[in-house]
C-alpha positions as CSV (number, residue, x, y, z in Angstrom):
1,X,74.0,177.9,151.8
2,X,70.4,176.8,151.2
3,X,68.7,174.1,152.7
4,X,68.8,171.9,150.0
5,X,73.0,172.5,149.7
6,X,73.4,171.8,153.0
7,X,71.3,168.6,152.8
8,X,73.7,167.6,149.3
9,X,76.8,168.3,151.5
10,X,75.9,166.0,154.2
11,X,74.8,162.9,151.9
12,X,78.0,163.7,150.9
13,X,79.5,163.5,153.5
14,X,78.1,160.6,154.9
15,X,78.8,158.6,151.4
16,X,82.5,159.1,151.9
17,X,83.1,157.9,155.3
18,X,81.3,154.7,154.5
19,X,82.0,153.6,150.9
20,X,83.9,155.0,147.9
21,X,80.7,155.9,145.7
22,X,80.3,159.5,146.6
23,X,80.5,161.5,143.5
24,X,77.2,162.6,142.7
25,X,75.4,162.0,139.3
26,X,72.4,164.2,140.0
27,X,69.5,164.0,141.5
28,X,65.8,163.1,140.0
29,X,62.2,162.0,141.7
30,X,61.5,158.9,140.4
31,X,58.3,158.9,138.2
32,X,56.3,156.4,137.6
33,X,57.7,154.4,140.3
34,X,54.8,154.9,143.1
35,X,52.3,152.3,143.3
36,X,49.7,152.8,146.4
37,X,51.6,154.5,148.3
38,X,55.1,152.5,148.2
39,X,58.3,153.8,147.1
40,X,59.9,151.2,144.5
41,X,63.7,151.7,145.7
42,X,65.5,149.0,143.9
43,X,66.1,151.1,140.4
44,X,67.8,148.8,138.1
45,X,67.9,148.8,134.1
46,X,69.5,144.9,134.6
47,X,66.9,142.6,133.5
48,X,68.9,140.3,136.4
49,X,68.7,142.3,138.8
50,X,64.6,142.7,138.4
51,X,64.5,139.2,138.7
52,X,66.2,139.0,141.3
53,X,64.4,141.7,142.9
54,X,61.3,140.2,142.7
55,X,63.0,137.4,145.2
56,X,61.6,134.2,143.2
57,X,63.7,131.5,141.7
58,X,60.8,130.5,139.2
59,X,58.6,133.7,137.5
60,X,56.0,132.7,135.0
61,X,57.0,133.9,131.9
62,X,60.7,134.4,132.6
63,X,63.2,131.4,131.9
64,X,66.9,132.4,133.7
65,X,70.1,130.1,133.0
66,X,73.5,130.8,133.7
67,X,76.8,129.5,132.0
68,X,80.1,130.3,133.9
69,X,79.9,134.2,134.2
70,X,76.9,134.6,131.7
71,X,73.1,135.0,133.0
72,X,70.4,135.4,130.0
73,X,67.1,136.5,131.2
74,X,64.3,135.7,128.6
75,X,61.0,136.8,129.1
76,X,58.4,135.1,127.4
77,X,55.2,136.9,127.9
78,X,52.7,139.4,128.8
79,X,53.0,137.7,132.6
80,X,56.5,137.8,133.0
81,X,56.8,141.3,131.4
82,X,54.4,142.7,133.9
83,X,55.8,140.6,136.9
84,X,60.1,142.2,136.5
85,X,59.1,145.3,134.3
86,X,60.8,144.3,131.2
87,X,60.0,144.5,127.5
88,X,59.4,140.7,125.9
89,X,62.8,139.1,124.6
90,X,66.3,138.5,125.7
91,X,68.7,140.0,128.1
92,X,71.9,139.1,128.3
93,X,74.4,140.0,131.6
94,X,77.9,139.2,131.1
95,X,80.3,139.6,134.3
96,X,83.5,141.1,133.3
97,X,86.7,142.0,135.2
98,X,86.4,145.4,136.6
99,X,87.2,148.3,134.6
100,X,89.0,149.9,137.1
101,X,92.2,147.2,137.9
102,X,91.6,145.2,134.8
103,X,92.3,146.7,131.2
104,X,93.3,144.5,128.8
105,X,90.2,143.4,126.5
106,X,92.0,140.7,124.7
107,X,91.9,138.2,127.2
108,X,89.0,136.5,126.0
109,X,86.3,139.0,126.7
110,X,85.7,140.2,123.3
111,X,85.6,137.2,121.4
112,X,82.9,136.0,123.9
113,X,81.3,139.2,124.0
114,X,80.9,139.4,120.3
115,X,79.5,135.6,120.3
116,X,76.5,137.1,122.7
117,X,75.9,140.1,119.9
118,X,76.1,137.8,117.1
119,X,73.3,135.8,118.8
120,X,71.3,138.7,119.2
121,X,71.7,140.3,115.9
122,X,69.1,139.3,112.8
123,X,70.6,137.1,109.8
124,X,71.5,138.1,106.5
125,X,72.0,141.7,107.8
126,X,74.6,143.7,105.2
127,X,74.8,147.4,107.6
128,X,74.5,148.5,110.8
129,X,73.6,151.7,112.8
130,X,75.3,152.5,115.9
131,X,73.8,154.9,117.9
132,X,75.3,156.1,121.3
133,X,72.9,157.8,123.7
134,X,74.0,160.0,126.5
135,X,75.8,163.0,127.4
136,X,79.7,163.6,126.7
137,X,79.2,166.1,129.4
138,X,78.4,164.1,132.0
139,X,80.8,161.3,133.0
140,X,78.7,158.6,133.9
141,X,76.3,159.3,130.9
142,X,79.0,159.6,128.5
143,X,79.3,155.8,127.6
144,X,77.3,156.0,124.5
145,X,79.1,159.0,122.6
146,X,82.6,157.8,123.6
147,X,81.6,154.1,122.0
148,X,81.9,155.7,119.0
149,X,85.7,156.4,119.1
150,X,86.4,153.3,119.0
151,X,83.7,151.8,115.9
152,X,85.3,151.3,113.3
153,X,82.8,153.3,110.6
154,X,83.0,152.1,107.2
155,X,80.0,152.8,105.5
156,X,81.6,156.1,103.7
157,X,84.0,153.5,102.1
158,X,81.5,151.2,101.0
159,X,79.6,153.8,99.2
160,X,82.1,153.8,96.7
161,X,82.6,150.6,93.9
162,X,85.9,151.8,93.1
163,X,87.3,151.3,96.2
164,X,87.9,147.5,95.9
165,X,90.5,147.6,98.4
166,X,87.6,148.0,101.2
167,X,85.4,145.3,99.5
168,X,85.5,143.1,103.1
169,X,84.9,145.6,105.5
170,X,81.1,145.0,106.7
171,X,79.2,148.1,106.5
172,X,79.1,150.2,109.5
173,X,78.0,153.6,110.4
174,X,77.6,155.5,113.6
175,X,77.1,158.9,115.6
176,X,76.0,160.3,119.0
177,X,72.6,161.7,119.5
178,X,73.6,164.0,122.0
179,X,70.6,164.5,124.8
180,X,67.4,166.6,124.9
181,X,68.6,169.3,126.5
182,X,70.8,170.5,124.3
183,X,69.1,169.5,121.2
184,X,65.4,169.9,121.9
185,X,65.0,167.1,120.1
186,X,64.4,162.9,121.5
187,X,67.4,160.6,120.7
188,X,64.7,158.1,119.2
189,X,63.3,160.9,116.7
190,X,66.9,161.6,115.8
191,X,67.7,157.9,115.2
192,X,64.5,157.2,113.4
193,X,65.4,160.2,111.1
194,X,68.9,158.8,110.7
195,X,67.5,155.5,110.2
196,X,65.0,156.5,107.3
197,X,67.9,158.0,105.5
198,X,70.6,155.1,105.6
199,X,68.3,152.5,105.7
200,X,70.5,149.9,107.9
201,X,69.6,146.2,108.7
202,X,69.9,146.8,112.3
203,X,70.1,149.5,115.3
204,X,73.2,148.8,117.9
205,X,72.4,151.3,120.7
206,X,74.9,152.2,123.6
207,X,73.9,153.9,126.5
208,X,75.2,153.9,130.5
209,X,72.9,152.5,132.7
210,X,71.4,151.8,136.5
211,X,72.1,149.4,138.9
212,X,70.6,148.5,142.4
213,X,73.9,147.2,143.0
214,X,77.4,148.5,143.5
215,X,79.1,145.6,142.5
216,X,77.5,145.6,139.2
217,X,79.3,149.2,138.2
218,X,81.7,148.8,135.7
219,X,81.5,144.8,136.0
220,X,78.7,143.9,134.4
221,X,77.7,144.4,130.4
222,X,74.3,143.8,129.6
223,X,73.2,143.0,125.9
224,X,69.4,142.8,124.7
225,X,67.5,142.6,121.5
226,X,64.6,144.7,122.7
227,X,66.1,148.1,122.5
228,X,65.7,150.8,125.4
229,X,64.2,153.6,127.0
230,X,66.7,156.1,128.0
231,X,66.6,157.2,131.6
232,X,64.5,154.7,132.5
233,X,66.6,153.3,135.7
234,X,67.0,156.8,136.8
235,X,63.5,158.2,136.5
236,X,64.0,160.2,133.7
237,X,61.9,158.2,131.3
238,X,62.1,159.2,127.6
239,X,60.9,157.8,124.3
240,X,61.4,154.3,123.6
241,X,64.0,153.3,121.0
242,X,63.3,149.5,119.6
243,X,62.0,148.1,116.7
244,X,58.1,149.5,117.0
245,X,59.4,153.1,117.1
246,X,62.9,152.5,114.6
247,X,61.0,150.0,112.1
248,X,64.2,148.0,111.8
249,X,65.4,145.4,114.6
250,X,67.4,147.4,117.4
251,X,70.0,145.3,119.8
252,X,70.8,147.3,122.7
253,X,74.3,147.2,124.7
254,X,75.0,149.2,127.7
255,X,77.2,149.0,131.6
256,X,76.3,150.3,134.8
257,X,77.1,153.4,135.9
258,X,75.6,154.6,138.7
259,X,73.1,153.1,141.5
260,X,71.0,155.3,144.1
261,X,71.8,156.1,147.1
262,X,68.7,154.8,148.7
263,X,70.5,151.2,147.9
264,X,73.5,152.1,149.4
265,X,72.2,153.5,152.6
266,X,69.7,150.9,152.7
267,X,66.5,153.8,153.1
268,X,63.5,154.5,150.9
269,X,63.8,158.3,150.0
270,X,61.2,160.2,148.5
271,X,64.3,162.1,146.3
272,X,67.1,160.0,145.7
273,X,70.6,160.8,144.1
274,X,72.5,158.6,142.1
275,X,76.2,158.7,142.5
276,X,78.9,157.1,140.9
277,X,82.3,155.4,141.6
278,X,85.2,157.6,142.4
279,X,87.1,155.5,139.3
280,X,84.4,156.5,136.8
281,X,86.6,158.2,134.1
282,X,88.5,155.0,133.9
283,X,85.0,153.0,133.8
284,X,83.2,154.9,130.9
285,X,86.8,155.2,128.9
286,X,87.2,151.3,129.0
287,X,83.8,150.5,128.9
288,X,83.5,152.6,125.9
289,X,86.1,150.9,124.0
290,X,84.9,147.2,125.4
291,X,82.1,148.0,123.7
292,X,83.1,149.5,120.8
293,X,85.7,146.7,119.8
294,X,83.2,143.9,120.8
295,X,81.2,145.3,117.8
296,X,83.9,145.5,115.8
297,X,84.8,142.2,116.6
298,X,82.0,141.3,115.8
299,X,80.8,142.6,112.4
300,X,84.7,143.2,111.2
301,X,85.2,139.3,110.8
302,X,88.0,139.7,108.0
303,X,90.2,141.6,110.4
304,X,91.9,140.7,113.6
305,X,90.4,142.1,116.8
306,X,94.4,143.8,117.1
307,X,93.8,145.0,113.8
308,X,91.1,145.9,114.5
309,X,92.1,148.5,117.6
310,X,94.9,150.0,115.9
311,X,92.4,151.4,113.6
312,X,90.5,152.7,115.9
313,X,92.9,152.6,119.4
């Protein structure tokens, strides 16, 4: 066993005996993170969870409110970019009940789920793109391609004027980008080529994110209208995918799935791993079709949300 093995094994090891997040996401150095020397630890794609990092009840720039379970997190300017490390516009955090105990989506959830999206989303749109980033062959990164089990895609039926039957469907069309590696290509170049070819009013993107906290996993969904940069919360920092790169407005929607071990062993390390909940099958499977019904939900207005999943359930 090599060094480095051995070293995996006993983080490991450690990680069980003290808390049920131990299986192991994969391990990245964290670029772009070292400023003079200090190690930034508390890796988080929750626009939340930067402002609470930066331990300040007032930011200038940043406006926070919070309405029973809902936190939205608007930054204003330049200032308050620069001072959490987000993008100008909104974020949304919605607390949920945990994926893991709690399963039924129609218990209010969606309906106020797709209130948030609606609120994000452009008027007078008439189609929508729904991209899901991440890899199916990953677990914890596979909450943007499963999404699209469950959206309902409906632009093939709109294409056609005979088929009055399908006249109040909204028009919907999605796919998975599937990830660099295996494609050699960025999810935003494939998007943008998508996008230039269907020509929708909007981009919905899915994909799993980071939290600096373990509570957050599979409890939290987090809706923006800035877009995202894949891999960001992780380290692994890839192209950008939002309006300036698309050319159409891009509303992102994603859920925690992983969190570094630094935070849960309370250390700065120089090469962290990201681990998971034991439960995250049952996290990415539900989140995936939370998600994908909150759209649905959403843009499907003529049709009931139980309709609506026996369609795509």
């Amino acid at each position: 066993m090599t060094p480095l093995c051995f070293l995996c094994v006993c983080i490991l090891s450690h990680l069980f005996v003290k808390c049920k997040y131990f299986f192991v996401f994969g391990y990245t150095f964290i670029e772009n993170t070292i400023k003079k020397g200090d190690f930034v630890v508390n890796q988080t794609d929750l626009a939340v969870e930067s402002f609470e990092t930066a331990d300040k009840t007032k930011i200038q720039g940043v406006k926070v409110t919070e309405e029973n379970s809902i936190t939205t997190v608007t930054v204003l300017d330049d200032h308050g970019a620069k001072a959490i490390g987000k993008p100008v516009g909104k974020y949304v955090t919605c607390q949920v009940p945990s994926f893991v105990s709690d399963t039924d989506i129609f218990d209010g959830r969606l309906d106020k789920l797709a209130a948030i999206l609606k609120s994000l989303l452009p008027e007078n749109i008439n189609s929508v793109l729904v991209a899901g980033v991440g890899n199916l062959d990953i677990t914890a990164d596979a909450l943007g391609p499963k999404v699209n089990n469950y959206v309902l895609a409906t632009r093939h039926l709109l294409s056609d004027n005979r088929l009055e039957m399908f006249k109040d469907f909204f028009n919907v069309s999605g796919f998975a980008t599937g990830v660099l590696a295996d494609t050699g290509i960025e999810s935003a170049e494939i998007i943008k080529g998508v996008v230039e070819q269907t020509k929708p009013s909007c981009v919905i993107v899915v994909d799993a994110l980071a939290a600096s906290s373990p509570e957050r996993l599979g409890t939290t969904v987090q809706l923006s209208d800035v877009g995202i940069s894949p891999g960001s919360g992780v380290g692994n920092h890839r192209y950008e995918i939002s309006q300036s790169t698309l050319g159409v407005p891009v509303v992102s929607m994603g859920i925690p799935t992983v969190v570094s071990t630094s935070i849960l062993k309370n250390e700065t390390e120089r090469q962290p791993m990201f681990v998971t909940p034991r439960e995250i099958d049952r996290i990415t499977e539900q989140g995936a079709k939370l998600i994908g019904m909150t759209i649905n939900v959403c843009l499907q207005k003529n049709i009931s949300a139980q309709d609506l999943f026996s369609l795509v359930g």
